[in-house]
C-alpha positions in Angstrom: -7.8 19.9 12.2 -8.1 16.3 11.3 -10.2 15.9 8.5 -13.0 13.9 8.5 -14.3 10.8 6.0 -17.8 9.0 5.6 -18.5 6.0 4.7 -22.2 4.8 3.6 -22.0 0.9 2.9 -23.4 -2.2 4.1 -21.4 -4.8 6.7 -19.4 -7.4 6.5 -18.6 -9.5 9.3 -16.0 -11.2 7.8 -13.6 -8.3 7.9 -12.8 -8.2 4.4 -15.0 -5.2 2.5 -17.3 -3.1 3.5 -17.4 -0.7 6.3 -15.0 -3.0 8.0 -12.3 -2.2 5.0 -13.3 1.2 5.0 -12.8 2.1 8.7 -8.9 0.6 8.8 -8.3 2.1 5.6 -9.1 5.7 6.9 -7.2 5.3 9.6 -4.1 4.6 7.9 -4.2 7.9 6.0 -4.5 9.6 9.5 -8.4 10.4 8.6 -11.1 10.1 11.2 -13.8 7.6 10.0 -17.4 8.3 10.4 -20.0 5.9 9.2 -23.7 4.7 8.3 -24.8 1.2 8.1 -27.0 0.6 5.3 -27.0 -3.2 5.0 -26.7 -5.7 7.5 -25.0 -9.3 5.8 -24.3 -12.9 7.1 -21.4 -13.2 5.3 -17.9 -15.5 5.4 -15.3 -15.7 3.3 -17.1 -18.3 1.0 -19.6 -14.9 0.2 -23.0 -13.2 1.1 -25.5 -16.0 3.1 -28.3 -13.2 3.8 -28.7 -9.6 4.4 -31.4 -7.1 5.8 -31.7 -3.8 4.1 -32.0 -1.2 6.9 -35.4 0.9 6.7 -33.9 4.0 4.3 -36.2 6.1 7.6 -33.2 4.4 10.1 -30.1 5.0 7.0 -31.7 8.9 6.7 -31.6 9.3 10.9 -28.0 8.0 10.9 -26.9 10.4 8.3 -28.7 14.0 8.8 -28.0 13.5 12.6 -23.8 13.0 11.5 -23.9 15.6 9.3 -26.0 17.9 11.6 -22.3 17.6 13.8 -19.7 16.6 11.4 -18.3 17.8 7.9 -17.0 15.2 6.2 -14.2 16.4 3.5 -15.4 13.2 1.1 -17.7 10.5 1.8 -17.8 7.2 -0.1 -20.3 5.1 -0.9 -20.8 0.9 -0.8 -24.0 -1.6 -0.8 -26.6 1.2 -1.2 -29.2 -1.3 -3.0 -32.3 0.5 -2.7 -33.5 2.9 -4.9 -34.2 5.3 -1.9 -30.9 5.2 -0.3 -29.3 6.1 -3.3 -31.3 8.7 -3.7 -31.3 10.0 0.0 -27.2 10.0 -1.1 -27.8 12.2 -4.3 -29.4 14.9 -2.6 -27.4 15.1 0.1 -24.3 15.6 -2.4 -26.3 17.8 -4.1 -26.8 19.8 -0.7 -23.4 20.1 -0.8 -23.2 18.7 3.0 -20.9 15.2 1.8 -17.5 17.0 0.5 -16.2 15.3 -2.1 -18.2 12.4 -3.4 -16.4 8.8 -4.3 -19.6 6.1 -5.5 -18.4 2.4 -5.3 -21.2 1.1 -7.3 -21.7 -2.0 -5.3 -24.5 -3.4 -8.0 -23.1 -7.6 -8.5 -22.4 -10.0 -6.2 -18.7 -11.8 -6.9 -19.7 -14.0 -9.7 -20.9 -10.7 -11.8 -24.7 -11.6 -11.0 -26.6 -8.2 -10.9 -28.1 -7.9 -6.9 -30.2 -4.2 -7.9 -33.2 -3.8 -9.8 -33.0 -1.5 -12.8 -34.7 1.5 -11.2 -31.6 1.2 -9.0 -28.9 0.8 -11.9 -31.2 4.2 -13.5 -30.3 5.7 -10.0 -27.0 5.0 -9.7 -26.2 6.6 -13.4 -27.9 9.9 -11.8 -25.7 9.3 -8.6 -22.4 9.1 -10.7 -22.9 12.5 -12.5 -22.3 14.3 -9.5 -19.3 12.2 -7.7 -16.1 12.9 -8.2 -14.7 9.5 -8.7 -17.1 6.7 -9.7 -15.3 3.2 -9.3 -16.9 0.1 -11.2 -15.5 -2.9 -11.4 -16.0 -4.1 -15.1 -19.7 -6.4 -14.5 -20.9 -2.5 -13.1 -19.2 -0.5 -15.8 -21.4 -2.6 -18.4 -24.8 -2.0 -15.9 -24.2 1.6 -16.2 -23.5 2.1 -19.7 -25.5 -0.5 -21.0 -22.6 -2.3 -23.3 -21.0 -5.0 -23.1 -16.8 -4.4 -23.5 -14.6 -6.9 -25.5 -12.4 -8.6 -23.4 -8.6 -7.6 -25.5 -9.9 -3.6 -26.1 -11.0 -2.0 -22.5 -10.1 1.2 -23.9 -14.1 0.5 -25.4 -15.6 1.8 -22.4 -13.8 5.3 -22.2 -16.6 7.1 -24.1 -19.5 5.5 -22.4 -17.9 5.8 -19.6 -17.1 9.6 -19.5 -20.7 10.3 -20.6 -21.7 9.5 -17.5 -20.5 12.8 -16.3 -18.1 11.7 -13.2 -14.6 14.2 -12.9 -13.1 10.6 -13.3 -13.9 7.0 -13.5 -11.8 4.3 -12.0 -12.8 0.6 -14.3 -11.1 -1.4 -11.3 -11.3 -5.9 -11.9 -7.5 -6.5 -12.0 -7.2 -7.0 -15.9 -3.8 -8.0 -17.4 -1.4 -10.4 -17.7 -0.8 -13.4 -15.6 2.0 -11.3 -13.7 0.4 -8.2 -13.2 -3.3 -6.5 -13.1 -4.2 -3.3 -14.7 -7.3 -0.8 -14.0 -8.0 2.1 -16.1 -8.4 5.4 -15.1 -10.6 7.7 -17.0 -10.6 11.6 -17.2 -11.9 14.1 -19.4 -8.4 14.3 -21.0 -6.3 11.3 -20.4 -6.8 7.1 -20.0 -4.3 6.1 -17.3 -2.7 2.8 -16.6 -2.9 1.7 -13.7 -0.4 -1.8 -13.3 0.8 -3.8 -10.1 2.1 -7.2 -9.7 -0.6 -9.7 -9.5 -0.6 -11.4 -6.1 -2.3 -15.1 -5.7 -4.2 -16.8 -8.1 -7.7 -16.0 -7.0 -9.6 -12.9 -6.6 -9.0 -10.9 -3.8 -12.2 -10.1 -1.6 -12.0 -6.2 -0.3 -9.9 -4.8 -3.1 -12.8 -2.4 -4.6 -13.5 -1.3 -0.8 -10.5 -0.6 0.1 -9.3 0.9 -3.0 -12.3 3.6 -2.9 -12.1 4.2 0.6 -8.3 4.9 0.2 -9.3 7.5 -2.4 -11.5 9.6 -0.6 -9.3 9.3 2.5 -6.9 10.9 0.2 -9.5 13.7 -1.2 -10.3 14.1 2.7 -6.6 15.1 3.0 -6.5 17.8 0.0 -5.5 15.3 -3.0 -6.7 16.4 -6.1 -8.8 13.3 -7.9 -6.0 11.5 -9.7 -3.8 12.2 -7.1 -5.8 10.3 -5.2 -6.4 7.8 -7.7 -2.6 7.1 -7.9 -2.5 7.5 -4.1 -5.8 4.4 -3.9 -3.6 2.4 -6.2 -0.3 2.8 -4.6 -1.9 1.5 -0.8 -3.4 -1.4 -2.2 -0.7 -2.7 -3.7 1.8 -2.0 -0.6 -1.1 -3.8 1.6 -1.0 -6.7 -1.2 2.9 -6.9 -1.1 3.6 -6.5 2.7 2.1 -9.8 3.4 0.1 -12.6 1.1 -3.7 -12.0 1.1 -5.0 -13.2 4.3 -6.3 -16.8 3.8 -8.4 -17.2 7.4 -11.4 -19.3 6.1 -12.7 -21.9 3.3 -12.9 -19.4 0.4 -11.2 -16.3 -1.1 -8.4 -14.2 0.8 -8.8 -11.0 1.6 -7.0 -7.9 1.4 -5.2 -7.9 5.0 -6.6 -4.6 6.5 -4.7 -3.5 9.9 -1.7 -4.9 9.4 1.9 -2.7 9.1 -0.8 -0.7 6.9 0.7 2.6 7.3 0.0 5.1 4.2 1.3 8.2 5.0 
């Protein structure tokens, strides 16, 4: 049977991240996508111009009446932004009706500037004890522990990082030297290193998306969680090496979803 993945994010028209990263990157692991909007955007590749949070009554409809039908293996999570959603999310895990449980904290826009209120940061902590892989970039690994990590020692946020009770946290932001980016992975036994080549000069838009939607595609197909991980890792730098970063508009690149992107 093919196995099924959800994704619960917001849109982004530009094609870059969101549920339009997450949708091509299920496919390529042969994973049949499934998905609730929770955030509608005007967005380019310059960044986020507007959005309309969805009425959580409308994200709760779209979910129980997919899950009513379909199992998803794993579901991820994106833009959840109100408290509500994330807490329809948490007890819905906690039903045990979304599989495996990947939480992108989606919590800064992409110059680090916080776009949740702290009842929302408070919720996402409770959401991240029960996933199975929690995936901050660095600006959201310092909203959920609270601290602030020196630039030349990321191994600072292990601890406060495995206190909040995830099977394994993923600090993704493309640390490292000018050659090659690193992102840790943290279990309750072992810190890996996780290094690629660095591609460009700028940041790439989708890279978080698409990382954490290859991850619980893989957790969908039976990979354990840092097999997964490795797996996550491994696709986004084969989609980052098979052709530059797609540079369609007046800002970033993206990563370029759809294309040769085969991952099995």
């Amino acid at each position: 049977m093919t196995p099924v993945a959800l994704t619960i994010a917001g849109s982004d028209p530009s094609g870059s991240s969101g549920l339009q990263a997450d949708l091509p990157t299920f496919a390529a692991f042969d994973v049949h996508a499934i998905s609730v909007i929770t955030v509608a955007t005007a967005q380019d590749s310059l960044g986020v111009h507007a959005f309309h949070q969805l009425p959580t009554d409308l994200v709760t409809a779209q979910l129980d009446r997919l899950l009513d039908d379909l199992a998803p293996r794993a579901t991820k999570t994106g833009l959840l932004r109100a408290v509500d959603v994330i807490e329809l999310v948490a007890e819905r895990s906690a039903g045990g009706r979304l599989g495996a449980l990947i939480v992108d904290p989606v919590m800064v826009d992409s110059a680090g500037r916080p776009i949740v209120e702290p009842p929302a940061i408070e919720a996402y902590r409770e959401l991240a004890s029960d996933a199975t892989l929690l995936t901050p970039n660095r600006w959201e690994a310092e909203l959920l522990t609270g601290m602030t990590f020196p630039d030349d020692d990321p191994t600072a946020a292990v601890e406060p990082l495995r206190a909040l009770g995830c099977d394994v946290v993923v600090m993704t932001g493309g640390r490292g030297s000018a050659d090659a980016v690193t992102d840790l992975a943290i279990t309750a036994n072992e810190v890996i290193y996780l290094s690629s080549p660095r591609v460009g000069t700028q940041a790439i838009r989708g890279t978080g998306c698409t990382f954490s939607a290859a991850a619980a595609a893989g957790l969908a197909r039976g990979a354990s969680a840092t097999e997964a991980v490795h797996g996550a890792h491994q696709f986004v730098n084969q989609q980052l090496s098979r052709t530059t970063a797609l540079q369609l508009g007046a800002g970033r690149p993206g990563v370029p979803h759809g294309i040769d992107c085969a991952a099995r």
